[in-house]
N, CA, C and O atoms as a GROMACS GRO file, in nm:
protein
  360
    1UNK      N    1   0.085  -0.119   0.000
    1UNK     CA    2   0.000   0.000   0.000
    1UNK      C    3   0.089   0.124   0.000
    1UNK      O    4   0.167   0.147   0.093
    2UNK      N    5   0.080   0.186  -0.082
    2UNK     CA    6   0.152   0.313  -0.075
    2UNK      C    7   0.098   0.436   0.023
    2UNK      O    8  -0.019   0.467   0.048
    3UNK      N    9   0.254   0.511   0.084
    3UNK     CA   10   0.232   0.610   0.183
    3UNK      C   11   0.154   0.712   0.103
    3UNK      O   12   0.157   0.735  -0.018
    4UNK      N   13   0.088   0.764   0.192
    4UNK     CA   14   0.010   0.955   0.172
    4UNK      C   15   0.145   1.036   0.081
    4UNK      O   16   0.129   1.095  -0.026
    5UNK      N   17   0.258   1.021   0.144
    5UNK     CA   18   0.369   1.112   0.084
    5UNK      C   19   0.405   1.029  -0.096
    5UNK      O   20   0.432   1.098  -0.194
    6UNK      N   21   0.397   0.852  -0.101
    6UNK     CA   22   0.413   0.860  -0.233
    6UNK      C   23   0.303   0.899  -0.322
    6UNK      O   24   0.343   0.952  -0.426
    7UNK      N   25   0.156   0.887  -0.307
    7UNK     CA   26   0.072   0.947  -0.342
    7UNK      C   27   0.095   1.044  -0.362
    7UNK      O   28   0.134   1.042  -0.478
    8UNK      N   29   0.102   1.205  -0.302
    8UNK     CA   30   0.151   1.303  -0.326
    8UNK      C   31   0.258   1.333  -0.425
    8UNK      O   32   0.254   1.427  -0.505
    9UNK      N   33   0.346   1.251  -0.414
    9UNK     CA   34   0.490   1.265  -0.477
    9UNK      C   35   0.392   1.231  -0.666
    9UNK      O   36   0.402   1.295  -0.770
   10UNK      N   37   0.324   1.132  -0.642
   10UNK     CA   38   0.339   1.071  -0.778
   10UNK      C   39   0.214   1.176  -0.856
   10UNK      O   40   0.221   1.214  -0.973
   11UNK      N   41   0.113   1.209  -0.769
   11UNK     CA   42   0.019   1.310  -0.845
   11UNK      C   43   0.128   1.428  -0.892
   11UNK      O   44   0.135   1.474  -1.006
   12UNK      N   45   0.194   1.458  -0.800
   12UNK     CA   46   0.291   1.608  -0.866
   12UNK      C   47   0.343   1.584  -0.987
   12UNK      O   48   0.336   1.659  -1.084
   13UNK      N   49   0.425   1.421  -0.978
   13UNK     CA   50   0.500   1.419  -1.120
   13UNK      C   51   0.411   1.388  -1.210
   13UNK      O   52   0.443   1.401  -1.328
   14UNK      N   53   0.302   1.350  -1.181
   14UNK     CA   54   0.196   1.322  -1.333
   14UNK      C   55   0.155   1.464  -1.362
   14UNK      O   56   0.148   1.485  -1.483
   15UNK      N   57   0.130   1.552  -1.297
   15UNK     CA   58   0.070   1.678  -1.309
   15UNK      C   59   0.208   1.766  -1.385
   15UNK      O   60   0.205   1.848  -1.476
   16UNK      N   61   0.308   1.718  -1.319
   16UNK     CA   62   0.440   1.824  -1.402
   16UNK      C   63   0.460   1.774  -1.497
   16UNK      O   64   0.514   1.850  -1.579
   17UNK      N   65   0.438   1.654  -1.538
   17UNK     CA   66   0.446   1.556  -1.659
   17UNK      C   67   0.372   1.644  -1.772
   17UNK      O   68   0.425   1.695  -1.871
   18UNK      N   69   0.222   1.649  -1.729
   18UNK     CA   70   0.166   1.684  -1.820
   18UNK      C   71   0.173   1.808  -1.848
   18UNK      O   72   0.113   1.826  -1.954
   19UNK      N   73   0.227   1.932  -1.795
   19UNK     CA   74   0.260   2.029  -1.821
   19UNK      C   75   0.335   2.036  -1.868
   19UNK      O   76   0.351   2.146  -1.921
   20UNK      N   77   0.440   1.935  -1.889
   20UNK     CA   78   0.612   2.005  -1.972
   20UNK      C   79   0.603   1.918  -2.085
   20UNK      O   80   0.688   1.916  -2.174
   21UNK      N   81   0.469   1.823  -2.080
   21UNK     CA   82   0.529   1.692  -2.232
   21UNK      C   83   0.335   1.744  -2.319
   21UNK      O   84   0.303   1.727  -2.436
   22UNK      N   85   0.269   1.791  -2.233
   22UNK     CA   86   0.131   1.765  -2.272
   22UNK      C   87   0.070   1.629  -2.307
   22UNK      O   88  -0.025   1.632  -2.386
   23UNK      N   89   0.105   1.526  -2.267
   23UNK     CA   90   0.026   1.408  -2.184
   23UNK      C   91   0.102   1.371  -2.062
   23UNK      O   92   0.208   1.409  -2.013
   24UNK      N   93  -0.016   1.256  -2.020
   24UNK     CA   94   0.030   1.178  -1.919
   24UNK      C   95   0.135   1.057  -1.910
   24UNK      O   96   0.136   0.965  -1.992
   25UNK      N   97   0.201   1.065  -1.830
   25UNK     CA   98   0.328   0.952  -1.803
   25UNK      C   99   0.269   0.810  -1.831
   25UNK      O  100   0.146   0.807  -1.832
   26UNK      N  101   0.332   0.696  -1.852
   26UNK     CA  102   0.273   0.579  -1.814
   26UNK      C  103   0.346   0.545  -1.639
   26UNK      O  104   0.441   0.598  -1.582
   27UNK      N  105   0.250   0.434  -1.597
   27UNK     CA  106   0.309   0.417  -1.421
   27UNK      C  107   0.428   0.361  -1.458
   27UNK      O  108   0.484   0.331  -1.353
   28UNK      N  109   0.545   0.311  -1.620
   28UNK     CA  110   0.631   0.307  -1.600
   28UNK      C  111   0.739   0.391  -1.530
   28UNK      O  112   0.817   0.359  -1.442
   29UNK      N  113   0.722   0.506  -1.594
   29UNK     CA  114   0.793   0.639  -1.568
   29UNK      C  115   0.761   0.705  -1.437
   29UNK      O  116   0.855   0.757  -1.377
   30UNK      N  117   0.616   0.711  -1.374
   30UNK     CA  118   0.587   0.683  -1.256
   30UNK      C  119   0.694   0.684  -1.134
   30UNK      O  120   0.738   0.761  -1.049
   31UNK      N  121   0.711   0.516  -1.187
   31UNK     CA  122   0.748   0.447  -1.074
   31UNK      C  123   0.944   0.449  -1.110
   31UNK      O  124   1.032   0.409  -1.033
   32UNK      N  125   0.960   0.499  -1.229
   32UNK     CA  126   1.084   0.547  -1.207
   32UNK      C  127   1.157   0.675  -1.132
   32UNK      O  128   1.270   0.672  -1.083
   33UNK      N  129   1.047   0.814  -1.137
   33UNK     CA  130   1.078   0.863  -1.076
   33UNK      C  131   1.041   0.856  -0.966
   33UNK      O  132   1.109   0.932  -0.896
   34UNK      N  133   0.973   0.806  -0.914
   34UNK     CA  134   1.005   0.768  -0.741
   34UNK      C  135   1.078   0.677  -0.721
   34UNK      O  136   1.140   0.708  -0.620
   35UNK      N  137   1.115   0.573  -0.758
   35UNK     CA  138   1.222   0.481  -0.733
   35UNK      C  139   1.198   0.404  -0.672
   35UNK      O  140   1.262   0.394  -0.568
   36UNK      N  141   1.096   0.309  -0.701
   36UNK     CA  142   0.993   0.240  -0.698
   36UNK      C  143   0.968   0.096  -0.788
   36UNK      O  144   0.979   0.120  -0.908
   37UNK      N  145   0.949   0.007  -0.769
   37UNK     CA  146   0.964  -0.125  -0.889
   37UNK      C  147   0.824  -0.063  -0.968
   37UNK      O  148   0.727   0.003  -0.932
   38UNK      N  149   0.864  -0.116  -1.082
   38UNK     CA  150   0.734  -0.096  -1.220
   38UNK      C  151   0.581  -0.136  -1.161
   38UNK      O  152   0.479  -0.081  -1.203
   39UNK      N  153   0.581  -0.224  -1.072
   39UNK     CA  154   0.452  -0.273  -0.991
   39UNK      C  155   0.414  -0.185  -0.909
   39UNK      O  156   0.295  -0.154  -0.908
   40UNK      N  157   0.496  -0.130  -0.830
   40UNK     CA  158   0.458  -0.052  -0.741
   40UNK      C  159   0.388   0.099  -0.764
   40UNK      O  160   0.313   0.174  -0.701
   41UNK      N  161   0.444   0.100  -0.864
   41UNK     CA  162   0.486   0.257  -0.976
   41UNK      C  163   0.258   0.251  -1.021
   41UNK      O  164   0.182   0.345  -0.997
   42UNK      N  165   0.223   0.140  -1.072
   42UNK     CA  166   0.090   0.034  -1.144
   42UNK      C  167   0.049   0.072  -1.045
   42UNK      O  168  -0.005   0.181  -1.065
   43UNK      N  169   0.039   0.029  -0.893
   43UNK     CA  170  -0.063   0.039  -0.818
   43UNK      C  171  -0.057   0.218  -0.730
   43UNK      O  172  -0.138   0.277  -0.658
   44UNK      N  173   0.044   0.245  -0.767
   44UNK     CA  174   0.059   0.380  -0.734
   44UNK      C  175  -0.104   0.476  -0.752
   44UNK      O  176  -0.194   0.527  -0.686
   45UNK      N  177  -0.054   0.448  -0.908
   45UNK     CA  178  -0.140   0.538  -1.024
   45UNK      C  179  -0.289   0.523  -0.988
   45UNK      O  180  -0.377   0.609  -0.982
   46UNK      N  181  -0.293   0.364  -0.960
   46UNK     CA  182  -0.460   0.254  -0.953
   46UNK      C  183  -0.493   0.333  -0.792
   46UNK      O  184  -0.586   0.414  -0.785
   47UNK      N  185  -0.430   0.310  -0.703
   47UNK     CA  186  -0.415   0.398  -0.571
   47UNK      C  187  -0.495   0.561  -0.573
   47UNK      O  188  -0.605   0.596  -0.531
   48UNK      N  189  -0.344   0.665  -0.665
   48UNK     CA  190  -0.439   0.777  -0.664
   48UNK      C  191  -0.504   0.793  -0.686
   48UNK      O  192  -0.538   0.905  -0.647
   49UNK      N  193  -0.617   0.715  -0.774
   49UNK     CA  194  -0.734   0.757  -0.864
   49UNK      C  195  -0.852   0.684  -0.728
   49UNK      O  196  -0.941   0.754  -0.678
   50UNK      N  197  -0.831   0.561  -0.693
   50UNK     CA  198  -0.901   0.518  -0.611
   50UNK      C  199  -0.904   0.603  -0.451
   50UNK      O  200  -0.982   0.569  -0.362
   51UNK      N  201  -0.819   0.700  -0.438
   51UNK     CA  202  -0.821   0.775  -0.318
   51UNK      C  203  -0.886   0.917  -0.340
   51UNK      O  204  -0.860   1.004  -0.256
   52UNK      N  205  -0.973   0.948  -0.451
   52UNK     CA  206  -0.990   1.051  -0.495
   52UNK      C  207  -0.968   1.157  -0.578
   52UNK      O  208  -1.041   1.233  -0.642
   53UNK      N  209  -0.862   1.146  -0.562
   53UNK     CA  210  -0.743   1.247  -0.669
   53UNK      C  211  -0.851   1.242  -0.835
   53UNK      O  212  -0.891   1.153  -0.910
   54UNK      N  213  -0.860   1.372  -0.832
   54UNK     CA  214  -0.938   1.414  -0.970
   54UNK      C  215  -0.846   1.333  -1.072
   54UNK      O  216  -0.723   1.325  -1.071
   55UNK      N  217  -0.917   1.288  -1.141
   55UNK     CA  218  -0.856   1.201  -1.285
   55UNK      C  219  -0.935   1.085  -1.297
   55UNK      O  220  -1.034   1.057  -1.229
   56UNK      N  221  -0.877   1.007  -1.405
   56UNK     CA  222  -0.921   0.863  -1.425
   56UNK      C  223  -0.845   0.805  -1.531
   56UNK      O  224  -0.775   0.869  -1.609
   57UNK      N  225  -0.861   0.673  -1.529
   57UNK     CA  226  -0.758   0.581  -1.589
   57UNK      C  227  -0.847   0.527  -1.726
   57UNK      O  228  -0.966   0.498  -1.717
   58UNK      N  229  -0.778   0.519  -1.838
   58UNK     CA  230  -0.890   0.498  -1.954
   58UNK      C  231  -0.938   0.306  -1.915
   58UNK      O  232  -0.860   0.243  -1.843
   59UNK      N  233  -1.018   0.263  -1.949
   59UNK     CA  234  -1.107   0.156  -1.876
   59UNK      C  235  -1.009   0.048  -1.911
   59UNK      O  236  -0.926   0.049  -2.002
   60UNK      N  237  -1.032  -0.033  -1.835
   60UNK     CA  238  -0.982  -0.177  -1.761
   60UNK      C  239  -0.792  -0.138  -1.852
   60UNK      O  240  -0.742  -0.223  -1.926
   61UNK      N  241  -0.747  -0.054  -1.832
   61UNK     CA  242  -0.612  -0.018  -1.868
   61UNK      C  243  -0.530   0.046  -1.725
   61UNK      O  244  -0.592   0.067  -1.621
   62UNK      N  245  -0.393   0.070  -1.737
   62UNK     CA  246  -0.319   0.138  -1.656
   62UNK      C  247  -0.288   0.241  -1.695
   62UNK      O  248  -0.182   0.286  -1.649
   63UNK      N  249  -0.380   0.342  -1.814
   63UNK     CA  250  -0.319   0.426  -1.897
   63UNK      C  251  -0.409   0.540  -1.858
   63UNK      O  252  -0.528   0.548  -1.889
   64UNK      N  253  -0.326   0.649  -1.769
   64UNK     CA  254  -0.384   0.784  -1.728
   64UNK      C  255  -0.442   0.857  -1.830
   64UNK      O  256  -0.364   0.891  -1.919
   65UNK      N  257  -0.597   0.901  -1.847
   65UNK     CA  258  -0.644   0.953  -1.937
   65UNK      C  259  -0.622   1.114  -1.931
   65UNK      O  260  -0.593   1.181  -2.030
   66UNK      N  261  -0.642   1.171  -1.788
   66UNK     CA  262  -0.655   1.300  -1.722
   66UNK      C  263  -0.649   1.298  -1.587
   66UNK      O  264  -0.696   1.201  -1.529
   67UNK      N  265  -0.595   1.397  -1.518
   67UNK     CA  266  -0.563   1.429  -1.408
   67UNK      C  267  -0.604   1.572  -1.444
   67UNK      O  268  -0.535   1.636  -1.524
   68UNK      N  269  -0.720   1.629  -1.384
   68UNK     CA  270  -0.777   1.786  -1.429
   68UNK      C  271  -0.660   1.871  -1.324
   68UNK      O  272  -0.597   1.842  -1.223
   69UNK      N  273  -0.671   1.967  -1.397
   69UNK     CA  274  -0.741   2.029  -1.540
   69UNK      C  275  -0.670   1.934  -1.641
   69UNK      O  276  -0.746   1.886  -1.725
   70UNK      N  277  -0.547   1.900  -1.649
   70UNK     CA  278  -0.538   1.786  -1.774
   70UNK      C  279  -0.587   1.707  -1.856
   70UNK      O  280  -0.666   1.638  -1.791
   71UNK      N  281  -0.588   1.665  -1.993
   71UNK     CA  282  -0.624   1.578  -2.034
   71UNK      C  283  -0.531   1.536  -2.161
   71UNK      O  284  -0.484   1.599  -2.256
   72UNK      N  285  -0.528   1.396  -2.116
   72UNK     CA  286  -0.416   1.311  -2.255
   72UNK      C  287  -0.514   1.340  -2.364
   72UNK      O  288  -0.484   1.413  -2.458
   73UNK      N  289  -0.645   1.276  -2.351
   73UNK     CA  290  -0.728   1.284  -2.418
   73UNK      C  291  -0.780   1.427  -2.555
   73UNK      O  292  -0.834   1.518  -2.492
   74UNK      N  293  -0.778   1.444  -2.630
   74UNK     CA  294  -0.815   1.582  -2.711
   74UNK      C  295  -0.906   1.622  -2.652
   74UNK      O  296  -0.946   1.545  -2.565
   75UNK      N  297  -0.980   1.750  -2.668
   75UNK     CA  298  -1.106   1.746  -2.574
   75UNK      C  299  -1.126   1.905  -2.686
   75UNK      O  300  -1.042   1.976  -2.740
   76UNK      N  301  -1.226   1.909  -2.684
   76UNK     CA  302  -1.284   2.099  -2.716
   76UNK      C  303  -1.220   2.176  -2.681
   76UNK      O  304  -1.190   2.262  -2.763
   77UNK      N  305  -1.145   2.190  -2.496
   77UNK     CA  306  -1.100   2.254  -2.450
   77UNK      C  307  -0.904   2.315  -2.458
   77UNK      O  308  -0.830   2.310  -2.359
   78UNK      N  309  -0.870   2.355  -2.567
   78UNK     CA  310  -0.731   2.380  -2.580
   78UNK      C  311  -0.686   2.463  -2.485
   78UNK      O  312  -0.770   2.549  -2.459
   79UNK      N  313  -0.570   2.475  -2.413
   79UNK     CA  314  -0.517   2.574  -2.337
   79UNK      C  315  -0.379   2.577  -2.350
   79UNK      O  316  -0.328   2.488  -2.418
   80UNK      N  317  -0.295   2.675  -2.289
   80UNK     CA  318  -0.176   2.711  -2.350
   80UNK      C  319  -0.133   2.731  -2.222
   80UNK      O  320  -0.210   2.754  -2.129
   81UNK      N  321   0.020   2.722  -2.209
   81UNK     CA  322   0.081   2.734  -2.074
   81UNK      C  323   0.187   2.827  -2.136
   81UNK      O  324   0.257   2.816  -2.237
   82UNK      N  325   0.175   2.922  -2.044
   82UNK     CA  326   0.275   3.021  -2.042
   82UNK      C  327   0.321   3.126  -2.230
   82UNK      O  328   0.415   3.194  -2.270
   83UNK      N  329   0.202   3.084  -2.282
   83UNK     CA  330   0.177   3.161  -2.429
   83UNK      C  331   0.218   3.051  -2.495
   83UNK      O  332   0.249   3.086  -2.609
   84UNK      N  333   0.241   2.886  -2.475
   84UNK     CA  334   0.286   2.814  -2.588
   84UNK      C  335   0.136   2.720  -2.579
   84UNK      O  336   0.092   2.669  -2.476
   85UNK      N  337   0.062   2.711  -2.744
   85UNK     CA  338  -0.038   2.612  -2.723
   85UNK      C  339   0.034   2.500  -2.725
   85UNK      O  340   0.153   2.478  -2.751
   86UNK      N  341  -0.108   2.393  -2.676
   86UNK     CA  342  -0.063   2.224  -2.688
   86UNK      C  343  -0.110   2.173  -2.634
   86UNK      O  344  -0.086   2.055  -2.661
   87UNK      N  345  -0.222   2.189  -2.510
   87UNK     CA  346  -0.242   2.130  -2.414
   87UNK      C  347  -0.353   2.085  -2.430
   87UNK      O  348  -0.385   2.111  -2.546
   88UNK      N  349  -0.446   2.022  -2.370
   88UNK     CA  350  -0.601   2.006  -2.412
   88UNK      C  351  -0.648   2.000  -2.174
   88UNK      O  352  -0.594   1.952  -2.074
   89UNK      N  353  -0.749   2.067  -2.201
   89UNK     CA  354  -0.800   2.101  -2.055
   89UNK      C  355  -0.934   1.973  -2.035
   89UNK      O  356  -0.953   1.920  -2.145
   90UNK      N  357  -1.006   1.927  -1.948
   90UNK     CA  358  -1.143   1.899  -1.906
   90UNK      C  359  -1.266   1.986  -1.917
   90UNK      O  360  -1.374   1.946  -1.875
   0.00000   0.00000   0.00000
């Protein structure tokens, strides 16, 4: 079961993820930057979403769709960070 603090840790890097790449990480990368085995990294992700943390995982996959305002997903909603487009919002 993962701590409150890796929870935390791993929403930040999915959230900075998607701000500097415009999608979401897979829980490979995850669980690399916490330093963490590839399994652990999997239930991390399955974890935040099941503890509340705004987002969701695209169905019966390990593959982060959105973490809002984010979205891997295209959506209507385009937004731009810091004057560069690319992003797609919820």
């Amino acid at each position: 079961m993962p701590t409150p603090q890796q929870l935390e840790l791993a929403h930040n890097f999915i959230l900075r993820h998607l701000m500097g790449k415009g999608y979401a990480p897979f829980y490979t990368e995850v669980a690399a930057q916490l330093g963490v085995s590839m399994e652990e990294g999997r239930q991390l992700v399955h974890e935040l979403i099941k503890a509340g943390v705004p987002g969701f995982l695209f169905p019966e996959t390990d593959h982060i769709v959105a973490m809002p305002p984010f979205s891997s997903l295209p959506t209507h909603n385009r937004i731009s960070i810091e004057g560069k487009p690319g992003w797609y919002a919820q």
